[in-house]
C-alpha positions in Angstrom: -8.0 10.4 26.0 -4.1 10.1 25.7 -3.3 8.9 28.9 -3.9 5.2 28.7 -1.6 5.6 25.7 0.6 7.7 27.3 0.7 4.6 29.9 1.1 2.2 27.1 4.4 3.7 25.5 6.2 4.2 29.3 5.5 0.8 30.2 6.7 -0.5 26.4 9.4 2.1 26.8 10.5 0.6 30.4 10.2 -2.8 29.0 12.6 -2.4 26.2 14.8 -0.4 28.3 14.7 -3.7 30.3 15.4 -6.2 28.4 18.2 -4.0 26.4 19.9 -4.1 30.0 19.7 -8.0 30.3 23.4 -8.3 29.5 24.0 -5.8 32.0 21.9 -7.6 35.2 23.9 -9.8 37.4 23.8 -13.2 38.0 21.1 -13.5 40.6 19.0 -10.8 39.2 16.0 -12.2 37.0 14.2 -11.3 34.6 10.9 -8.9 35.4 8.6 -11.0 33.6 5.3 -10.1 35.7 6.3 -6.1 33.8 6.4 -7.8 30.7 2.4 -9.6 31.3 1.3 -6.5 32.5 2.1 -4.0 29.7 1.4 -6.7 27.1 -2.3 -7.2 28.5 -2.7 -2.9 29.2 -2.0 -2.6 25.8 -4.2 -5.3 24.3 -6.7 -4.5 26.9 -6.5 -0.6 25.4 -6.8 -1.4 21.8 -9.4 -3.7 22.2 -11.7 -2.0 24.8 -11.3 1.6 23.1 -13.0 1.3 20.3 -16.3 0.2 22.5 -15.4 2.9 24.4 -16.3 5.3 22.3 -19.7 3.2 21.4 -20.8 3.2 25.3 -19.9 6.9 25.5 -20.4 9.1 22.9 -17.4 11.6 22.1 -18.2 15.2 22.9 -17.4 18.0 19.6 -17.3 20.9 19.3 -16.9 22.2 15.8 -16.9 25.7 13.1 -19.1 25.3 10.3 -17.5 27.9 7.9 -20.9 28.8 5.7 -22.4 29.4 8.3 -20.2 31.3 10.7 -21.8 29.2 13.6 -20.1 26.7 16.1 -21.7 23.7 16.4 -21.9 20.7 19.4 -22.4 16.9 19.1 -23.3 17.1 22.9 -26.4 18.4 25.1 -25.9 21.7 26.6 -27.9 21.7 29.8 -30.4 24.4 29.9 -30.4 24.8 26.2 -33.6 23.5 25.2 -31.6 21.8 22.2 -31.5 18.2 22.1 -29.5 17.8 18.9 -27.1 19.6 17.3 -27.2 23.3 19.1 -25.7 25.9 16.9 -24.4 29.2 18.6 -23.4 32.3 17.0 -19.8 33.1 17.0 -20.9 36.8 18.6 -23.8 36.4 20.6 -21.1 35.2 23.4 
């Protein structure tokens, strides 16, 4: 889940870094401008595909309902019998 947007940040990070050192490049060094297109459309690409994402493919939770005492799954376990929400006591495992 967090490595696209771990991607995102290094290549903004190296980016920056890069144009912070333009000063600092010599005379027949140019800009790296094909770095610059390709972390601008990763990170467009990333926050515009990643909601979707999450439509195409359902996240998987697991969560503790408190009343209850029961953890809960938003997912299929496979051999469960359960096709919804399958509810396991915190004990029985």
């Amino acid at each position: 889940m967090f490595g696209p947007m771990f991607l995102g940040f290094v290549g903004s990070l190296v980016v920056a870094l890069d144009i912070l050192l333009i000063p600092f490049h010599g005379e027949d060094d140019a800009f790296h401008w094909w770095l610059l297109y390709l972390v601008l459309c990763w990170n467009l690409l990333f926050l515009n595909l990643f909601p979707l994402w999450d439509l195409v493919f359902s996240p998987k939770y697991a969560y503790f309902d408190r009343q209850t005492g029961k953890v809960g799954y938003t997912f299929d376990i496979p051999g469960s019998g359960m096709n919804l929400v399958i509810a396991v006591l915190i004990g029985a495992i």
